[in-house]
N, C-alpha and C positions, 0 to 999 in steps of 0.2 A: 494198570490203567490202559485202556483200550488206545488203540492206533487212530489217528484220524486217518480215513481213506483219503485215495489224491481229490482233489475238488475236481475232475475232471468224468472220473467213475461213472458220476451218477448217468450224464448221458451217456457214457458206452454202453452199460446196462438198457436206460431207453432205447436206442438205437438197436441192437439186440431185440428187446423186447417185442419193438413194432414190427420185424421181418419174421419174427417168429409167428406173431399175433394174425396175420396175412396169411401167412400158411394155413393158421390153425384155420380161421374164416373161410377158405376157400374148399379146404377139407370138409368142414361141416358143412357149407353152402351142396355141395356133392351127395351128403347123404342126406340130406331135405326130400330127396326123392324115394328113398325107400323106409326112414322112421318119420318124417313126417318134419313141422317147426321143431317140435317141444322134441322130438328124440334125438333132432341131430345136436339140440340145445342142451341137451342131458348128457352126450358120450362125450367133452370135454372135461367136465365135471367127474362122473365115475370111472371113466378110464383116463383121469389126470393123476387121481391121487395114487394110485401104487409108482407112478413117479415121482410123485411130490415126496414120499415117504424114502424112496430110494434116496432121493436128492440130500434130505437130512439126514438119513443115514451115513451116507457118502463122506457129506463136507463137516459133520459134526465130529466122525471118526478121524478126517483128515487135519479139521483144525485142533481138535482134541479138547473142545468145551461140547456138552452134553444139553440139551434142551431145559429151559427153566420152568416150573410151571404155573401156568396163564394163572393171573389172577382174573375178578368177576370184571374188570374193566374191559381186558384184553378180550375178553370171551366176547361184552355182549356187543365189543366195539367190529370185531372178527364177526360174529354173525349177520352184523347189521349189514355190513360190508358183503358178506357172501349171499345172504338173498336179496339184495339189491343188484348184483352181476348176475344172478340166474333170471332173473326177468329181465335185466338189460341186453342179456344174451338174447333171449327168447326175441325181443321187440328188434335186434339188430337183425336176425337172422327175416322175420318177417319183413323188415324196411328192403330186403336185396331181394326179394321176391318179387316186392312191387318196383324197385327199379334197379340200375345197373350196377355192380358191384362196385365201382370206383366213388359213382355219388351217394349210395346208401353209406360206403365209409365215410361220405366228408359228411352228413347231416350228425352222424353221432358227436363229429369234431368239433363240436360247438362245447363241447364238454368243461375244456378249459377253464373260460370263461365262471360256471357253473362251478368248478374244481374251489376258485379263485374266490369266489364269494362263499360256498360251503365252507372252506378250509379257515377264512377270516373268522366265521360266525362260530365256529364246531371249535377250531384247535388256535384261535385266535394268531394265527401266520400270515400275517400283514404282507403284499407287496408293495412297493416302490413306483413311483409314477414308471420307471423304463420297462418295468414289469408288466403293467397291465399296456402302456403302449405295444409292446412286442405281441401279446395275447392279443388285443384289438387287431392287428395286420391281419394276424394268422388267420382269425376269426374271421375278420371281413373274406380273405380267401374261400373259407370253407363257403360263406353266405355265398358267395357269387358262383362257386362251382355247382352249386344246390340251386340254385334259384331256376325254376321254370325257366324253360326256351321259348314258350310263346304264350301267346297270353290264352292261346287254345287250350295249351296245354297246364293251365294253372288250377281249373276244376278236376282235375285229374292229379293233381301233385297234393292236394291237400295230403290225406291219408299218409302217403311214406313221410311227408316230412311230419307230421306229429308224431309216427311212430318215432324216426330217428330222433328228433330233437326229447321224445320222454326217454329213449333209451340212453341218451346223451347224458340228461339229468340222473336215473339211475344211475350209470357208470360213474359219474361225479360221487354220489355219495357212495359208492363203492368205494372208489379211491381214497376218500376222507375216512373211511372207516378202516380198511386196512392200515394207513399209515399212522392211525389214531392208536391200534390197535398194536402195532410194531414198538412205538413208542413208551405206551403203557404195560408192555412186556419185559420191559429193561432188560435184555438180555448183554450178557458179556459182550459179545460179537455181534457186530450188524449183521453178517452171513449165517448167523445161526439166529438171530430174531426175526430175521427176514420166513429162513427156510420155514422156523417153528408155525408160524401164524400163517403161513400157504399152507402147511402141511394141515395145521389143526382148520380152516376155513374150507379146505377140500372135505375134511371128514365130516366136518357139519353139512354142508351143499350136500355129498354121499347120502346121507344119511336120511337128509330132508326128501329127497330124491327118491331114495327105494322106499319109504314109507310111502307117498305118495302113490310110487306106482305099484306095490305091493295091494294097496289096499283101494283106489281109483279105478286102475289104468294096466292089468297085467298082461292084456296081451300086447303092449308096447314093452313092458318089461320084458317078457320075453322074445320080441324084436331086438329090443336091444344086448342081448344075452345071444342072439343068433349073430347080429352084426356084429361081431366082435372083431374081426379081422380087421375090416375097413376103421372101426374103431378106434384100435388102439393107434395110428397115427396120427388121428385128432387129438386124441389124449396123452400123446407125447408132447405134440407140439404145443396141446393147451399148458401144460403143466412144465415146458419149459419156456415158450413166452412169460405163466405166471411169476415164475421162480426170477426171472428177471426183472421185471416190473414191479417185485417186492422190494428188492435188492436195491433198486432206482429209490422205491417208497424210505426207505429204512436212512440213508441219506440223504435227501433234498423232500422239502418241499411236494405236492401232491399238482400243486397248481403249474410249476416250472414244468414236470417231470413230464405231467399229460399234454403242457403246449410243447414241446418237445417231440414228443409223439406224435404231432401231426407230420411230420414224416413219412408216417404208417400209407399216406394218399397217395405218394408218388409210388409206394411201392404196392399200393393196391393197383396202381392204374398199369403198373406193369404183367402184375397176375389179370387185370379187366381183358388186356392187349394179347396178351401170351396164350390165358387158357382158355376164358367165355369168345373171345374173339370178339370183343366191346369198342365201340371206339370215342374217342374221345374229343369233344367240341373244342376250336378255338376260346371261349371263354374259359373252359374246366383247366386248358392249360395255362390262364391267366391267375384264374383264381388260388393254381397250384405255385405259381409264382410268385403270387403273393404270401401263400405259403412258408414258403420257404427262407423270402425276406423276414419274416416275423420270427420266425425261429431263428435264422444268424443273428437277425437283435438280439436275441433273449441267449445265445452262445457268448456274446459280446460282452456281456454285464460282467 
């Protein structure tokens, strides 16, 4: 009979996850200049998985249970899941384009919410009034860090904010699908159902990916086959933010896990501060305050 992990876990894996997930962002945000949206959207993806596959190697050897395999559930819930994050990716990376990295992360934050109602309808996992009040805070935070500075400037914010708030939604049924898909995996070990469904979700994405650019699009393929170097640090980091994020997925809930993860804000606004040299409104630090109230609630439960 399998160990129940500490009830504690799941956010140290979030927490984890979201400082990984920052790195990877700002790394790809970097190479947006020499492959383009779609190439720096792609090298998390294809140079994720030969670490995604190390990683099951590693911890499968280490725990010493072996990967089971997917039935058609896991499969088509895993796919759903991984081309709904490759155009989420795509749409997050174009929202930082059109504005500054610490607000194009809070417009996808809106996620939650979305998380919270997929997850009722999809996997039927109900939350609790303190539940969704916690999510509401958080929420309101991201709304007001997001919300236009003048009213000049509100013909002008349409666009990022639809891209962020559709890639919000993708990301949501991403997460529904991954942990739909962990679940209908039954694996022995949450650490080896976790890793199995990254590992097999990156080979699908791969996959989907080089056919695409194989047969579209090859001289981004072989941009991307040149950039390799700058790459594979995206693809470290994509693939070990993912590998956390599963991990989160595989015990709790989709909807706790991702309001949780708005955390990821303070520490985007730290890489905004540090690397784009961005700076940040009196409001953006209110609404990050509100932030963070909503998640101690939701620690508190």
């Amino acid at each position: 009979m399998p160990i129940a992990p500490p009830f504690w876990l799941w956010a140290a894996f979030t927490i984890a996850a979201s400082g990984a997930q920052t790195a990877r962002n700002a790394m790809q945000r970097d190479l947006v200049a020499t492959l383009g949206t779609r190439g720096a959207t792609f090298v998390r993806f294809v140079y994720g998985l030969p670490f995604a596959l190390l990683f099951l190697a590693v911890l499968s050897a280490a725990i010493g249970v072996w990967p089971p395999r997917p039935g058609a559930a896991s499969l088509v819930w895993a796919a759903t899941g991984g081309v709904a994050q490759i155009l989420a990716t795509g749409l997050l990376l174009a929202t930082m384009q059109a504005r500054s990295f610490v607000v194009a992360t809070a417009y996808t934050k809106t996620e939650p919410v979305q998380v919270a109602l997929f997850g009722a309808l999809a996997l039927g996992e109900h939350l609790g009034l303190a539940s969704w009040l916690a999510i509401a805070v958080a929420t309101a935070g991201v709304t007001l860090m997001s919300w236009p500075k003048s009213a000049e400037d509100a013909p002008r914010d349409w666009r990022p904010a639809a891209l962020g708030l559709s890639s919000a939604a993708l990301f949501a049924i991403s997460a529904i699908g991954y942990r739909a898909s962990i679940v209908a995996l039954g694996a022995p070990s949450f650490v080896i159902g976790a890793s199995s469904v990254l590992a097999m979700t990156l080979a699908l994405q791969t996959a989907l990916i080089l056919v695409y650019l194989a047969t579209l699009d090859r001289k981004l393929l072989t941009a991307l086959v040149a950039a390799w170097r700058p790459s594979l640090g995206a693809g470290f980091m994509g693939a070990l933010a993912s590998q956390f994020w599963f991990l989160a997925f595989a015990i709790e809930n989709a909807a706790r896990v991702r309001t949780l993860a708005l955390v990821e804000i303070p520490f985007a606004q730290i890489a905004s501060r540090r690397v784009f040299r961005q700076r940040t409104s009196a409001r953006e630090w209110l609404g990050m305050a509100l932030i963070i109230v909503g998640v101690a609630m939701l620690l508190m439960m």
